[in-house]
C-alpha positions in Angstrom: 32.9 38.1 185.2 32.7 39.0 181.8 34.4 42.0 179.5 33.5 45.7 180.1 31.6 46.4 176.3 34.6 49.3 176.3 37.1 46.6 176.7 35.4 44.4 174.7 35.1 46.9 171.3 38.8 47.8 171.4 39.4 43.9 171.6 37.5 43.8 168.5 39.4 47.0 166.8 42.8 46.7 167.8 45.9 45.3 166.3 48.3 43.0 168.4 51.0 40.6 166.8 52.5 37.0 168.4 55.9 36.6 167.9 56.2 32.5 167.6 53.9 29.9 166.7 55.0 26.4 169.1 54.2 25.8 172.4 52.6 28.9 174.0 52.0 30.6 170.3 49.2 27.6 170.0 48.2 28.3 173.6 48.1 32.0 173.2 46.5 32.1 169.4 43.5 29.8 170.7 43.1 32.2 173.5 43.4 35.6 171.7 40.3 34.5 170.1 38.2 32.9 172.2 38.7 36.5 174.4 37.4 38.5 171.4 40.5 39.7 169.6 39.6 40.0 165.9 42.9 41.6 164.3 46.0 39.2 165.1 49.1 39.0 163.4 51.6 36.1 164.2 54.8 35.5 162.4 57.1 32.0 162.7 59.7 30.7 160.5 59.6 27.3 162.1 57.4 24.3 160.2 55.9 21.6 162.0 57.9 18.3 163.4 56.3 15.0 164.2 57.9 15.9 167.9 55.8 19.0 168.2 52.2 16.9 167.9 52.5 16.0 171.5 51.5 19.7 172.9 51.4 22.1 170.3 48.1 21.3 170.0 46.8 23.6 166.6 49.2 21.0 164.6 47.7 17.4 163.6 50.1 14.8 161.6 48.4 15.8 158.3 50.7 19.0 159.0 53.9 18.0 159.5 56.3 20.6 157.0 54.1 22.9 156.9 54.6 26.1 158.0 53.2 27.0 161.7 52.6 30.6 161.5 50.3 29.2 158.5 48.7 25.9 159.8 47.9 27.9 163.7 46.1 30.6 162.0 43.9 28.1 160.2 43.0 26.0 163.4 42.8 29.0 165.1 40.0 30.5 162.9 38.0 27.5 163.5 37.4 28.8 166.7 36.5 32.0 166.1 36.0 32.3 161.8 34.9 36.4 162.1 38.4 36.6 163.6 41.2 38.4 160.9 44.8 36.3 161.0 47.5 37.2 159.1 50.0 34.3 159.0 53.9 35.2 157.8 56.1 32.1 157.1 59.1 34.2 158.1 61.7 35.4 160.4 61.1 38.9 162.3 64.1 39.5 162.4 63.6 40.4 158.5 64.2 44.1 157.3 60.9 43.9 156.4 59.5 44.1 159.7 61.3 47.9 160.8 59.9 49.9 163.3 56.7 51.3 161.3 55.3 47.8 160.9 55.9 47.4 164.7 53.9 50.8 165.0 50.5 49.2 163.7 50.5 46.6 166.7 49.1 48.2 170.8 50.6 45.1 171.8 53.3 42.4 171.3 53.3 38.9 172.7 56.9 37.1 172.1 56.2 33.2 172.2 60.1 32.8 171.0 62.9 30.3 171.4 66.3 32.1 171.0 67.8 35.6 173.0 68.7 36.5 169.2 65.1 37.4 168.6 64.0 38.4 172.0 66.4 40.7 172.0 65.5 41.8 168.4 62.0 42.1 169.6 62.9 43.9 172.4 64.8 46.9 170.5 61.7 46.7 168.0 59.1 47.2 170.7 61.7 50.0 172.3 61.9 52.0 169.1 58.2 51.6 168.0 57.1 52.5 172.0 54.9 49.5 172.1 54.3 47.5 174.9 55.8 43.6 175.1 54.8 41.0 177.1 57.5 38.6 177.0 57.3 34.8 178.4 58.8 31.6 178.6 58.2 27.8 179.6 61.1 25.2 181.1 59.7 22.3 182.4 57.3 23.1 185.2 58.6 26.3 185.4 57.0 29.6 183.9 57.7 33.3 183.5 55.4 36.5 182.0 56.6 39.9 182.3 55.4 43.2 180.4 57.8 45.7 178.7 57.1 49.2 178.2 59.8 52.1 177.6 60.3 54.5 180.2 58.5 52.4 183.2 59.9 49.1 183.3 63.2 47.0 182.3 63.6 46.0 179.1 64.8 42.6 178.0 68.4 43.7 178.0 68.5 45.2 181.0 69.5 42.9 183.1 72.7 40.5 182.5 72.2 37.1 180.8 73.6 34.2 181.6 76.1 33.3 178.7 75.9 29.5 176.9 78.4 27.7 178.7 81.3 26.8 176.7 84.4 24.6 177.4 88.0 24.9 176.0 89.0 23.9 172.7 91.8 21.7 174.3 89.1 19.7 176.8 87.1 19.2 174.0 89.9 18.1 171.6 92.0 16.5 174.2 90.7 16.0 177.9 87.1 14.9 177.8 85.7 14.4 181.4 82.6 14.6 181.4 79.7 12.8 178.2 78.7 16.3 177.4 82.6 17.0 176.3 82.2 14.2 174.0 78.6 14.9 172.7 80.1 18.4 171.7 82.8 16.7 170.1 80.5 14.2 168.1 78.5 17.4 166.9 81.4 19.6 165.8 82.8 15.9 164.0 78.9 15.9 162.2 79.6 19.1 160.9 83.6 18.6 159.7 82.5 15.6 157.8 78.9 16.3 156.3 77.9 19.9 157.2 79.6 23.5 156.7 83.5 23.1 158.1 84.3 25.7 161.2 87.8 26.2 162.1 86.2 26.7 165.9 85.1 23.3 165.9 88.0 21.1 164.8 88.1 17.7 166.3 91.3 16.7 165.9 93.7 16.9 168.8 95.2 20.0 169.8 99.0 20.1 169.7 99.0 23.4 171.0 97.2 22.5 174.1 99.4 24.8 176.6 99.1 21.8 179.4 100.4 19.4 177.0 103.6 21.2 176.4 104.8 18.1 174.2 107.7 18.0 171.4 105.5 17.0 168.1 109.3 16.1 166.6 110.1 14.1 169.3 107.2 12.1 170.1 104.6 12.0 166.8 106.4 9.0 165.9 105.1 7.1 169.1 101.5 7.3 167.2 101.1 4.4 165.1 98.6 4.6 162.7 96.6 1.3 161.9 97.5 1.3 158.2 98.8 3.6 155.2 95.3 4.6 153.8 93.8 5.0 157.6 97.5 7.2 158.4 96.2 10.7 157.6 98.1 13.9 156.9 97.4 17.0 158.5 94.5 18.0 155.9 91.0 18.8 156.7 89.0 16.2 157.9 86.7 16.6 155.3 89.0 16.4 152.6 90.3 13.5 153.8 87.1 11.6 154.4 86.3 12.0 151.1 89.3 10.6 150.0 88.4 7.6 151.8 84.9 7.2 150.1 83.4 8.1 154.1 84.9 4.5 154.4 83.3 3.9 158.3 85.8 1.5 159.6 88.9 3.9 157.7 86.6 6.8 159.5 86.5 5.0 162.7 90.3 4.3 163.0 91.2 7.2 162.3 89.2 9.1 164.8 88.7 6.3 167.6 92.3 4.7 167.6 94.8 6.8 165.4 94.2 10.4 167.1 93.8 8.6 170.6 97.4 7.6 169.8 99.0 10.6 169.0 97.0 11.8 172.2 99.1 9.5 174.1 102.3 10.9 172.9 100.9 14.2 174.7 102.9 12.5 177.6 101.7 15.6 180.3 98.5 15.4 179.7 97.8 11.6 181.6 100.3 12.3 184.6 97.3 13.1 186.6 94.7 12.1 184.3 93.5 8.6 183.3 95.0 8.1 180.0 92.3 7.2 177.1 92.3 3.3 175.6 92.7 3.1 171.6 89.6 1.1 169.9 90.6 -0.9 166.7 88.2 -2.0 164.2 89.0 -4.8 163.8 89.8 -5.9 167.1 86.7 -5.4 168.6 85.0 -7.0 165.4 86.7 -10.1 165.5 85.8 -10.0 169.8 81.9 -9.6 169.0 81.7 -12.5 166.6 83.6 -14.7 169.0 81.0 -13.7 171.9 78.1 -13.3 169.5 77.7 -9.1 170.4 75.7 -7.4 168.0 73.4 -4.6 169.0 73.1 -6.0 172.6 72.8 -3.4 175.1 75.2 -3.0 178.1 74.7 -5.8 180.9 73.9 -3.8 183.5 70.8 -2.1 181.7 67.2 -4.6 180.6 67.0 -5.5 177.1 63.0 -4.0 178.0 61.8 -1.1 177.8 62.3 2.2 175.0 64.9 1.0 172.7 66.2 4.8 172.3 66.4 4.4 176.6 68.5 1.4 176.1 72.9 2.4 176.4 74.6 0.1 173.6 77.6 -1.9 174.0 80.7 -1.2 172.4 80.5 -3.4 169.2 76.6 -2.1 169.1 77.8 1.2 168.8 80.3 0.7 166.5 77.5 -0.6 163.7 75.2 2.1 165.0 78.6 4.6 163.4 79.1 2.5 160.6 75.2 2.2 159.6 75.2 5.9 160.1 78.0 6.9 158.0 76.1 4.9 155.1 73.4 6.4 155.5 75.0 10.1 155.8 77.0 9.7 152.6 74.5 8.7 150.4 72.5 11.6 152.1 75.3 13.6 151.0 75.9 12.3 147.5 72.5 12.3 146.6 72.9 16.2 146.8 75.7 16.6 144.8 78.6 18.3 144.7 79.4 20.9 147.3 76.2 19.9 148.9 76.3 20.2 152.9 74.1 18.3 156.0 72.6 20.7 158.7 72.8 18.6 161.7 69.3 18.0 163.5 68.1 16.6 166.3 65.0 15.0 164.8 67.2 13.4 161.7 67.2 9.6 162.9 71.1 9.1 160.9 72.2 12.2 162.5 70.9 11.4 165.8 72.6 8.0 165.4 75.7 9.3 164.3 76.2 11.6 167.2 74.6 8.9 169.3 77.5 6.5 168.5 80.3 8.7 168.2 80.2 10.5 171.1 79.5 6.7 173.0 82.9 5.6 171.6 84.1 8.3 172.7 82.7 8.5 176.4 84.5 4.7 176.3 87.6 5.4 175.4 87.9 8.2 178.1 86.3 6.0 181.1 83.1 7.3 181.2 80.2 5.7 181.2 77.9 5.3 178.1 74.6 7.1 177.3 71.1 6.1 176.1 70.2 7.5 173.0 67.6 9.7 174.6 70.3 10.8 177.6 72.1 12.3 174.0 69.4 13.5 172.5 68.7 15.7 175.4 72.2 16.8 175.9 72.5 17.7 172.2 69.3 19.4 171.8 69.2 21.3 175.2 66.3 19.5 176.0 63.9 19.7 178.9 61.1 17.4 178.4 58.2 20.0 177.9 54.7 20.4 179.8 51.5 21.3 177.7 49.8 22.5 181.0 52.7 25.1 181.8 52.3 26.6 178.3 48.7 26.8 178.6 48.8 28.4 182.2 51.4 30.8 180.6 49.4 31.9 177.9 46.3 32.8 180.2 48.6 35.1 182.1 50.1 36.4 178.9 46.1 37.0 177.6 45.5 38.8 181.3 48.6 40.9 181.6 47.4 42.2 177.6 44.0 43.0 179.0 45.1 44.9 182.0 47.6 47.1 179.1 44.3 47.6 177.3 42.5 48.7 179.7 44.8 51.6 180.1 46.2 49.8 183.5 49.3 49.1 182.3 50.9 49.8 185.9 49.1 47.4 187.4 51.1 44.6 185.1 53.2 42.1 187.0 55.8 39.6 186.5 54.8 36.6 187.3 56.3 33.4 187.9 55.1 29.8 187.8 56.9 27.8 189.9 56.7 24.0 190.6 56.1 23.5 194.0 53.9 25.4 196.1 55.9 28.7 197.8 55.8 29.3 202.0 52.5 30.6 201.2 51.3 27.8 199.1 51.1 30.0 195.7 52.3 28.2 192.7 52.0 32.0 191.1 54.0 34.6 192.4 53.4 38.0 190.8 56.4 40.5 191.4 56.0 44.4 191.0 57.8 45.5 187.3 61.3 46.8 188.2 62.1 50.6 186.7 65.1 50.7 183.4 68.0 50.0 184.7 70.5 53.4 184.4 73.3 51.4 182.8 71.3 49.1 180.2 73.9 49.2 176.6 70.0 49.2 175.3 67.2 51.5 177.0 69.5 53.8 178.8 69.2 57.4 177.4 72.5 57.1 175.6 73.1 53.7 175.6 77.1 53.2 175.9 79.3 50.1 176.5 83.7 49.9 177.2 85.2 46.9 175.5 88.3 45.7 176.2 90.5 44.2 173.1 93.6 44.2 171.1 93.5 46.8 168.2 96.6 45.1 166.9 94.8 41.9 166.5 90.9 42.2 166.1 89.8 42.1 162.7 87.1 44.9 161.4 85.0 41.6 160.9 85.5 39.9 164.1 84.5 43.6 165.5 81.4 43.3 163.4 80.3 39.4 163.8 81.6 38.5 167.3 81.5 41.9 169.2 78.6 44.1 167.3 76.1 41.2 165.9 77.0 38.4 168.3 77.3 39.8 171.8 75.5 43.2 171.2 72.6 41.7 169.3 73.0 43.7 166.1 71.5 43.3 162.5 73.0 45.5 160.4 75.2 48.0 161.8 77.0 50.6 161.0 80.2 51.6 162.3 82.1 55.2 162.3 84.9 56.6 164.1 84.6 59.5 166.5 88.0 60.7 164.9 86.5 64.1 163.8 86.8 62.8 160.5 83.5 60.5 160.8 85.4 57.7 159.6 83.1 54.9 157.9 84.6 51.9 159.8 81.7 49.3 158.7 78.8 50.4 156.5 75.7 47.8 156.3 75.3 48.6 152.8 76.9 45.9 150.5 80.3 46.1 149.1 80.9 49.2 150.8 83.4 48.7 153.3 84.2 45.0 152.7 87.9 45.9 151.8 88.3 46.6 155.4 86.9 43.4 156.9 90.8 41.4 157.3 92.2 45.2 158.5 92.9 45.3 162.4 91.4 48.1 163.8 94.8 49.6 164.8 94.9 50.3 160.8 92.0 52.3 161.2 93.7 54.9 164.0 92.1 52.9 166.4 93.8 52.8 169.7 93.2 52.4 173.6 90.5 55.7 174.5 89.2 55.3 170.8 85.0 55.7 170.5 83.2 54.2 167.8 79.6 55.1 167.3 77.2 51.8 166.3 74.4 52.5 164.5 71.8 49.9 163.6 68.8 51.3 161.5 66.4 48.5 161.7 66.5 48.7 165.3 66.4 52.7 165.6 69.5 51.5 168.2 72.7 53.4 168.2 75.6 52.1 170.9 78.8 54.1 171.9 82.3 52.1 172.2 85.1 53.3 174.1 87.6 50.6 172.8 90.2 50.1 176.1 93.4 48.0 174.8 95.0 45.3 175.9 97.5 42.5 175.4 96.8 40.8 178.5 93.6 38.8 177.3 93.1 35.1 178.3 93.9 32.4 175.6 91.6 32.2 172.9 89.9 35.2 174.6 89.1 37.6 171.7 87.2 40.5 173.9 85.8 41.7 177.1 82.8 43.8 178.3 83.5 46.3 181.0 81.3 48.6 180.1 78.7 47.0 183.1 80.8 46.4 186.4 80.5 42.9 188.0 78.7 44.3 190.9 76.0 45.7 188.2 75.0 41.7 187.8 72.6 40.0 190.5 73.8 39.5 194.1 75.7 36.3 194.7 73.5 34.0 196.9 74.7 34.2 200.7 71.5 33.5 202.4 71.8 29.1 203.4 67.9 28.6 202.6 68.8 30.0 199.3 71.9 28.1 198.6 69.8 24.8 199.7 67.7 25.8 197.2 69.9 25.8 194.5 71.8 22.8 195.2 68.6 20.8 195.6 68.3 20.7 191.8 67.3 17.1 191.5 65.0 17.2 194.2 61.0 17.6 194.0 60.8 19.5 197.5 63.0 22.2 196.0 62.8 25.8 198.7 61.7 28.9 198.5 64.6 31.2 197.0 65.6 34.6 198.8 67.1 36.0 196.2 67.0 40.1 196.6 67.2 40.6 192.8 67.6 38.3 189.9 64.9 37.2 186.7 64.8 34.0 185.3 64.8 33.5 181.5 63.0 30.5 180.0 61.9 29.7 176.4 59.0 29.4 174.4 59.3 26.5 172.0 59.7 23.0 173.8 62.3 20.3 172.4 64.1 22.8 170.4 67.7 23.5 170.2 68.9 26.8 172.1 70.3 29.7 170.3 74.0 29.6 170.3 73.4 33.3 169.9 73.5 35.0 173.1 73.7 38.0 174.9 76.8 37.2 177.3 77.3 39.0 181.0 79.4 41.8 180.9 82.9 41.5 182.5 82.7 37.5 180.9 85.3 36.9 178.4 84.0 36.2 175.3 86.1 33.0 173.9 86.2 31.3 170.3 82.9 29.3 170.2 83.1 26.0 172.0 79.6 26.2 173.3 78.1 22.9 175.1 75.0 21.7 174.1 73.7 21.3 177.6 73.1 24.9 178.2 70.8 27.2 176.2 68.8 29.8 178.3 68.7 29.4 182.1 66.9 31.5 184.6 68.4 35.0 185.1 65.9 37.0 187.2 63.6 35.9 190.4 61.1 37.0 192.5 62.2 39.4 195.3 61.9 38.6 199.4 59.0 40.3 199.9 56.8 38.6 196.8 57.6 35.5 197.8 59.9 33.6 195.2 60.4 30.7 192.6 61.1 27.4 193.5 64.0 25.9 191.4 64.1 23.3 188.4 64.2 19.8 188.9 65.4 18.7 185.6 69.3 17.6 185.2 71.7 20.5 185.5 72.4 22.5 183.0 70.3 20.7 180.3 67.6 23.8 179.7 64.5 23.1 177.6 63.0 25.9 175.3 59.3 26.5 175.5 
C-alpha cells in the first residue's frame, strides 16, 4: 500500500532532524529517504571506527576518521540524490542548537548512545513542543516510543536505573569479583597516562572503615622490593615519571609493594582470602626455567581467536610491560603535559588494561579473563545485531508517519523482544502512558527535595554533581529564594566563580532553603527545597527525595516474572508481568555507556566509582494486558549501546 499524495507532499516539504549517525542513524537515514523525505537534518559528533564497518552499513573502510554525520549523508544521497542533507560534525548538546533551531524540525528521531543527550534532547523537544521519537537497540532487544508534551511521558519521567558503582575501598582494597579489578586497571590507565581524578585513586585505602588498622603500627610489615621501587605517598603519576614508566619498577610497585601494605590491613583477610604478592623477578626467573612466554592458561586451546585466548601469568606480565612501552612513547611523543584518553579500540590501551586487571584478578584468586571477556566488561559491550537496528528504524520511520499524518494518538511503544511472547509476537506495541504528575522535568512546575549537608557541599559540587550531573543541566543558573534573589551560580563566565569552594551554608543556605535552577538552553527551570542532614552514608555526597520510592516501578512479586528475570542466560527467557516499568536501550553498538546518568531518586549519589559493566539497562516494559518483553540473554549487567 503505497503513500496517500497528501502524505506524500508533506514528506517532501517538511523538516525532520536525526539525532545520531551509528547503528540505527544508518538504518534510519537510508530509510527517511527511500520513504520520500527530502529535508533531513542529522547531527553526530562521533567519526567512524574500523569496529563500526560490521553494521553501520553507510561507512566503508575508505571512511574510517571521518566524521559520520558527514560520510551517512553522502551514502545516503546516493539513494535518493533530489533528497536535501545537512550534515553537522558536532555535539547537540551545543548552545548552538537552542530551542529556535529545534523549532524548524515537525519531528525528531534520537539514534543516541548516552542519557546525557537523551535527556538534552528530551528538554529540547519539551521546550520547542516538537514531537520525539526516541529508540534504542541491546542485543536482540529493541524499543521505539514517541514523545510529545502534554499527552505522553517524557524521557525523564520515569526513574532511571543509575550506573552501578562499587565502593572506593572494594575497588582499592577487596576486589571479588574481575569487574572490580577491570575498574581498577582503568582508573590506574588514567593515574598514569590520562587526566588524574582524585575519585579514581588506585592505591590502597587506609581509611577503609573495615580495615580499622594502625598505619604506625603495622606500615613497617610492607616490604618494598627495593629503594627506587619503595614509593612515597605522592601521586602515582608523579612517581611513575620519576621512574622513566620503568614496567617492571611499575609492576612492583602496584602488583607486589601495595599488595603488601594490603596485608598489614590485618581485618580485612579474617574472613576474606588474603591476596598473594607477585615479584618480577620471581616469576621471570620461573618462566625461563619452564620456557612460559605468551602461552595461554592450560585449561584453555592454544586454537581459536587469539583475543579469546586467557594468558598465563608470565604472558601477562609482558603483555603490561610491552604495553607500558608502548604507552610512554605514546605519551612522550606528545610532549610535555600531554595526556592519553583511554579507548577501547586503542590496541596498547586495550592491552594495558587487559594485563593489569589479569594480574590483578590473580593475585585476588579469581580467575583470569580473555582479552575480549575485558574488552566487553570495559566497554559495556553487548555484541550488537544489524537486523535489530534495521527492524528498529522501520518502526521509528512508521511511528513518524502516523505523527504526520495528524494521528499522533495512534503512536505506540513498541518493543522488540527476542523470543516470541505467549502470543507468538516478537513486537509488542504498548498504549503511550500520560506525563507523570511528579516528573522534576514536564510537570507544570517541575520541583525536586534534596537532601545534603550545607556545611559541607561546595557551590561547585552543587553545580557539577547535583545540577549538571544528576539533573541533566547545561548551563544553569542558580538564585536563592531569600527575597533578596541571591545570584548563587550564574552560567556566564567569571561571574560567580569566587563562590565555587564556598559551602552553601555561607550563602544563608540552611535546611527549608529553595533555590530556583534555571537553564536557558533548555527553556528548563527546577525548584530545590535543600533538606539538611549530617546523617549521610560515607562518601555519600546527596540524596534525592523529591520522588518517593513508591513513585519508582513496582517490585516484581508475580513467580513467572521473577523466573523471568533470573533466567538471564537462558534463550527460553518468559513472558514478563510486569504492571509498569520501560526499558531503556541504546543506539550506538560497541560503544562505551555514558557515565553520565540520570540516577533514581531516593538513591544516594556517591563519589564516582562507576563499573564498567553497566551503562543503560531496561527501565520500562510492556504492561499485562499488551503482552510483554522477554528478557536479555547477554551476561548480567554488561549492557551494549545501540
Amino acid at each position: 500500500v503505497g503513500l496517500s499524495r497528501k502524505l506524500a507532499d508533506s514528506l517532501s516539504s517538511c523538516a525532520v532532524l536525526v539525532v545520531g549517525a551509528g547503528g540505527i542513524g544508518c538504518e534510519l537515514l537510508k530509510n527517511l529517504v527511500l520513504t520520500g523525505f527530502k529535508n533531513i537534518e542529522v547531527i553526530d559528533l562521533d567519526t567512524i571506527d574500523v569496529s563500526n564497518l560490521n553494521r553501520q552499513f553507510l561507512f566503508q573502510k575508505k571512511h574510517v576518521g571521518k566524521s559520520k554525520a558527514q560520510v551517512a549523508k553522502e551514502s545516503a544521497l546516493q539513494f535518493c540524490p533530489s533528497a536535501n542533507i545537512t550534515a553537522y560534525h558536532d555535539s547537540i548538546m551545543n548552545p548552538d542548537y537552542n530551542v529556535e533551531f529545534f523549532r524548524k524540525f515537525v519531528l525528531v528521531m534520537n539514534a543516541l548512545d548516552n542519557r546525557a543527550a537523551r535527556n538534552h534532547v528530551n528538554r529540547m523537544c519539551l521546550a520547542a513542543d516538537i514531537p520525539l521519537i526516541e529508540s534504542g537497540t541491546a542485543g536482540y532487544l529493541g524499543q521505539v516510543s514517541v514523545i510529545k508534551k502534554g499527552m505522553t511521558e517524557c524521557y525523564e519521567c520515569q526513574p532511571k536505573p543509575t550506573q552501578k558503582t562499587f565502593p572506593g575501598c572494594t575497588i582499592r582494597n577487596t576486589p571479588s569479583e574481575p569487574i572490580h579489578c577491570i575498574v581498577w586497571a582503568k582508573y590506574l590507565f588514567n593515574q598514569l597516562f590520562g587526566e588524574e581524578d582524585a575519585d579514581q585513586e588506585v592505591s590502597p585505602d587506609t581509611a577503609d572503615p573495615e580495615a580499622a588498622w594502625n598505619p604506625e603500627e603495622t606500615a613497617a610489615r610492607a616490604t618494598a622490593s627495593d629503594k627506587d621501587g619503595d614509593i612515597k605517598r605522592v601521586s602515582t603519576k608523579e612517581w611513575a615519571r620519576s621512574t622513566g614508566y620503568d614496567p617492571v619498577k611499575l609492576f612492583n610497585k602496584l602488583f607486589k609493594d601495595d599488595i603488601m601494605y594490603l596485608l598489614t590491613m590485618d581485618k580485612l583477610w579474617k574472613k576474606r582470602k588474603a591476596p598473594t604478592p607477585l615479584d618480577w623477578h620471581q616469576l621471570e626467573n620461573g618462566a625461563f626455567q619452564e620456557g612460559n612466554t605468551l602461552r595461554p592458561q592450560e585449561e584453555t586451546p592454544a586454537t581459536g581467536l587469539k583475543d579469546q585466548q586467557v594468558l598465563g601469568v608470565w604472558g601477562c606480565c609482558q603483555l603490561f610491560q610491552h604495553s607500558v612501552e608502548t604507552l610512554r612513547t605514546q605519551l612522550q611523543d606528545r610532549g610535555d603535559g600531554a595526556e592519553l584518553v583511554w579507548d577501547k579500540d586503542d590496541p596498547p590501551a586495550m592491552d594495558f588494561v587487559t594485563a593489569a586487571a589479569n594480574l590483578r584478578m590473580h593475585i585476588f584468586s579469581m580467575n583470569m579473563k580473555s582479552r575480549f571477556d575485558v574488552k566487553s566488561m570495559a566497554g559495556n559491550i553487548i555484541p550488537a545485531i544489524a537486523t535489530t537496528n534495521a527492524v528498529i528504524a522501520g518502526l521509528i520511520v512508521l511511528e513518524g508517519l502516523k505523527i504526520l499524518s495528524g494521528e499522533i494518538e495512534s503512536c505506540r511503544s513498541i518493543f522488540l523482544n527476542k523470543c516470541p511472547n505467549l502470543r507468538k509476537k516478537l513486537l509488542v506495541p504498548c498504549i503511550l502512558d500520560p506525563p507523570s504528575a511528579n516528573c522534576y522535568v514536564c510537570a507544570s512546575r517541575p520541583e525536586v527535595t534534596v537532601k545534603l549537608n550545607v556545611n559541607k557541599t561546595a557551590v561547585l559540587a552543587l553545580q557539577d554533581r547535583i545540577l549538571k550531573e544528576r539533573f541533566g543541566m547545561v548551563a544553569p543558573d542558580v538564585q536563592i529564594e531569600d527575597g533578596k534573589g541571591t545570584i548563587l551560580i550564574s552560567s556566564e563566565e567569571g561571574e560567580t566563580e569566587a563562590n565555587n569552594n564556598k559551602f552553601l551554608s555561607d550563602f544563608g543556605i540552611r535546611n527549608g532553603s529553595r533555590l530556583q535552577a534555571d537553564d536557558f538552553l533548555q527553556d528548563y527551570t527546577l525548584l530545590i527545597n535543600v533538606l539538611h542532614t549530617e546523617e549521610l552514608e560515607r562518601d555519600v555526597e546527596f540524596e534525592v527525595v523529591g520522588e518517593a520510592p513508591d513513585k519508582a516501578p513496582p517490585p516484581q512479586t508475580n513467580q513467572e516474572e521473577v523466573n523471568s528475570i533470573t533466567n538471564g542466560n537462558k534463550d527460553s527467557a518468559q513472558p514478563s508481568t510486569s504492571s509498569k516499568g520501560q526499558y531503556e536501550l541504546n543506539s550506538d553498538d560497541e560503544e562505551e555507556a555514558s557515565s553520565s546518568s540520570a540516577a533514581p531518586a531516593t538513591t544516594g549519589t556517591k563519589r564516582k566509582h562507576p563499573d564498567a559493566e553497566t551503562g543503560e539497562t531496561s527501565t520500562k516494559r510492556p504492561r499485562t494486558d499488551q503482552s510483554n518483553a522477554a528478557q536479555d540473554d547477554d551476561d548480567d549487567d554488561i549492557i551494549a549501546l545501540d
